[in-house]
N, C-alpha and C positions, 0 to 999 in steps of 0.2 A: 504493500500500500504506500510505505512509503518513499518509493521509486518513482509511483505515477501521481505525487504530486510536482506541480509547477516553481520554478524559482520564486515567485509571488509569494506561492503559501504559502514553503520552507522556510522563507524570511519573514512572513507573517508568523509564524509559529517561533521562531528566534524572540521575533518582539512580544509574546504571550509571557516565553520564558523567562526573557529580561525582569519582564514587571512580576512577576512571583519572585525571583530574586530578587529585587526591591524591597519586597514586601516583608519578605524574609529577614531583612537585614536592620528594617521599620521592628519586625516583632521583636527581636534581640535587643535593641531601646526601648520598646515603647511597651512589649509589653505583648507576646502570643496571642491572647485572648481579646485584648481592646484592638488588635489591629484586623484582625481577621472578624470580629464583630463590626467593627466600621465598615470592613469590605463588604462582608456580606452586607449590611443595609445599603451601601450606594449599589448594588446590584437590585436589590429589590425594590429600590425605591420606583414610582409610578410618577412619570412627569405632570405638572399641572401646568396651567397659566400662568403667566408673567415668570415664570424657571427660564433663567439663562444657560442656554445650552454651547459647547465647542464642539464643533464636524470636523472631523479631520478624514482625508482620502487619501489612503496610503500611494504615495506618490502622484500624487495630485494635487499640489499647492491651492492652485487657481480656484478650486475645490474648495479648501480651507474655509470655513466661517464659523462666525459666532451669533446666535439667532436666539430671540427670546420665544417664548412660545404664546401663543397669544391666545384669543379671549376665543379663539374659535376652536382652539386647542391644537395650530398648525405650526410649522415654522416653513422659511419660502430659503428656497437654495437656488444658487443658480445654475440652467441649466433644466432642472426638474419642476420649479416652481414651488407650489403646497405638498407640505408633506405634513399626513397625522399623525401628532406625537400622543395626546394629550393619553393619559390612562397607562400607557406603555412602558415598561422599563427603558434603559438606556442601551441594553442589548435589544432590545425589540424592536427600540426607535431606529437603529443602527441596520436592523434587515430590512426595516421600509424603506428606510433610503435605500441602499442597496439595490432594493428591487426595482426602483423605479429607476435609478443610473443604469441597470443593466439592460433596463430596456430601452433599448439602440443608444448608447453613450458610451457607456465601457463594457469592454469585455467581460473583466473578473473585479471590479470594485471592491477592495477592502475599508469599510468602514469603521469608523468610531465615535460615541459618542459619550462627553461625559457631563455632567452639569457641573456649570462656574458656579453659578450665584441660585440658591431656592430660592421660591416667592412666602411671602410671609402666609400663611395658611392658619385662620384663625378660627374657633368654634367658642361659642358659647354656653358656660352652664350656668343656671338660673333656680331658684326656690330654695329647698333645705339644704343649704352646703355651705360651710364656714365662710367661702369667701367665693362667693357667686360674682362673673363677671365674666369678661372675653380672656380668652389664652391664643399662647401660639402652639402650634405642631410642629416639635423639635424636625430638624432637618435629618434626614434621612432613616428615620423610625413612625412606626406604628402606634395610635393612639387607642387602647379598647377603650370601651364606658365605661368600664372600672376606672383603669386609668385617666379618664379627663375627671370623673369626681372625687380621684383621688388628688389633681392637679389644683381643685376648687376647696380644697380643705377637706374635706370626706365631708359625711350626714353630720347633722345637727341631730341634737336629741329625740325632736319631734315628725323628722322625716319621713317620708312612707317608702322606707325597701323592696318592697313589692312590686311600684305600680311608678318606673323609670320613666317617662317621657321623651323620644328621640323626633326633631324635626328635621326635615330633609326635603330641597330643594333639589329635585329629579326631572330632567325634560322640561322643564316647565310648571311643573306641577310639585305644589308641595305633598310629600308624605309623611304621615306618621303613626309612629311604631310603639309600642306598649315592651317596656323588659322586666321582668323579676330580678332586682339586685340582689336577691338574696340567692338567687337559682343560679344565677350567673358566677357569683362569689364560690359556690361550693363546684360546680362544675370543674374537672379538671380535664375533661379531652372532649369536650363540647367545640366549636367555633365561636371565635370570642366576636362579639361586636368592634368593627372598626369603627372609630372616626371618620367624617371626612370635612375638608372645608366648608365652612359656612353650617353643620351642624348644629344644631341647639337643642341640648339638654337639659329637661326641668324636673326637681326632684320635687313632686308636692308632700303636704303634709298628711302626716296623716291623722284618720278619721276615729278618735275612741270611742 
């Protein structure tokens, strides 16, 4: 197999190897466990709007850009135009482009992308929690429901753990969701509730 790849990929895979040796030499300072934890979150993180993104084309300068993503959730390259990033990891956003250079522009396109700068991504929680009010979502990690009321101070004494409140602007439309914080607390291999921007959680009180 690896005979019948091309000088491109060989040296694409050279530069894979570099940057794990990097990384490597990052965990022996910094720390095995905090560096490959970072890694892993900038790989899973999901691009949104106004995230400043770097393209690079492996030997394609001209290529080269830095694009922020926008409110439509696109960023524009030249050459191909629109490309949808929004939702997408930065290996994902990395195949679209890809896909679209390949057809009729390059032959074998190697991409990359990584993000410069995240957009401030804020959610709010509201009612029975020590200190209710807007937050941000740390960059490169995942916010559950536990975690944003744990962000808001936890419950107040009079809270109702039961009966969570989640609002959610979707398409157009807003939704909303009913949780058990008490079910969700003991659950340990359930699917935990994510965050996502512009969220709003209200913990009401409860009824004796």
């Amino acid at each position: 197999m690896e005979a019948m790849k091309t000088t491109e990929e060989r040296l694409w895979d050279n530069v894979r190897q570099a940057t794990l040796r990097v990384l490597v030499i990052l965990a022996g300072v910094a720390g095995v466990e905090s560096v490959w934890a970072n890694a892993a979150a900038a790989v899973n993180y999901r691009l949104t709007a106004d995230d400043l993104v770097e393209i690079k084309v492996f030997q394609e300068p001209d290529l080269d850009a830095r694009a922020r993503v926008s409110g439509e959730g696109t960023i524009n390259m030249a050459l191909i135009g629109a490309v949808a990033v929004k939702g997408k990891t930065v290996e994902e956003a990395a195949t679209a482009i890809t896909a679209k250079l390949r057809d009729g522009y390059l032959v074998n396109p190697q991409v990359t992308v990584n993000v410069v700068s995240f957009s401030k991504r804020m959610f709010t929680v509201l009612g029975e929690v020590q200190t209710p009010g807007r937050f941000e979502i740390p960059d490169n990690r995942e916010i559950t429901l536990l975690d944003a009321i744990g962000m808001a101070g936890s419950y107040t004494g009079i809270a109702n753990r039961k009966k969570i409140i989640l609002k959610r602007r979707s398409g157009g439309q807003e939704i909303i969701r009913e949780f058990n914080g008490k079910e969700l607390a003991r659950s340990s291999g359930g699917e935990a509730v994510i965050i996502q921007p512009g969220d709003v959680v209200t913990v009401p009180e409860s009824i004796f």
